[in-house]
N, C-alpha and C positions, 0 to 999 in steps of 0.2 A: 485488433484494437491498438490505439496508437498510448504507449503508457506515460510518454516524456511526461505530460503535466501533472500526473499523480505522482511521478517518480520527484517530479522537482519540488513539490509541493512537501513531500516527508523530507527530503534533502534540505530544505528551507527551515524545517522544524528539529534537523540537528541528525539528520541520517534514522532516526526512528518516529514513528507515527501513527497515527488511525485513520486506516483505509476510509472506514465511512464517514471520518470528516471529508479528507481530501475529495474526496465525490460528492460529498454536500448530501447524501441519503442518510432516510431514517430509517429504522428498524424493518420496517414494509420489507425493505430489498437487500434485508441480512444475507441471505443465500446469495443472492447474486455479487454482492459486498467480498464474502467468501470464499466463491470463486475467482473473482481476479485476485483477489492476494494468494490461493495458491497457484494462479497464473503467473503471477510476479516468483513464487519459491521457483516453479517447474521452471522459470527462465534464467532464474540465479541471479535477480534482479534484484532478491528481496527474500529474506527470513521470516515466516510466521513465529511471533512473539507469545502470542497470546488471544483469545477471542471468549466474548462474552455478549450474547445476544441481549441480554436485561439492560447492557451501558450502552450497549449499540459501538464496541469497539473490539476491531479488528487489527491489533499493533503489529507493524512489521518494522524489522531493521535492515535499512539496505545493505547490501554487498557494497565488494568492490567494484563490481560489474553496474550493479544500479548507480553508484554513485556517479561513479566514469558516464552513464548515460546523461545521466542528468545533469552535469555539468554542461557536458558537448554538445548538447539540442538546444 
């Protein structure tokens, strides 16, 4: 999965943000929400912050590693 546009999208919101805004999902595809943001930790892309299935939010803070992506794509 190609993560540049979610990566720019929390980078745009100030380096931390909600997975399941930046993907536009609702609660439906929490699990899957989930999964990429500990996709994003296991790449060092990205910090899980916090998760709460009731708000439908998934906050992560990027790295330096995320950042640098998301600048350079």
């Amino acid at each position: 999965m190609d993560y540049t546009p979610l990566l720019k999208f929390i980078y745009q919101k100030g380096g931390t943000g909600n997975v399941m805004e930046a993907l536009g999902w609702d609660s439906s595809q929490f699990e899957e929400g989930s999964r990429i943001a500990l996709e994003l930790d296991n790449l060092n892309y990205a910090k899980m912050l916090y998760s709460n299935f009731n708000k439908n939010l998934i906050v992560v803070e990027l790295t330096l590693v995320g950042i640098s992506s998301a600048k350079n794509s």
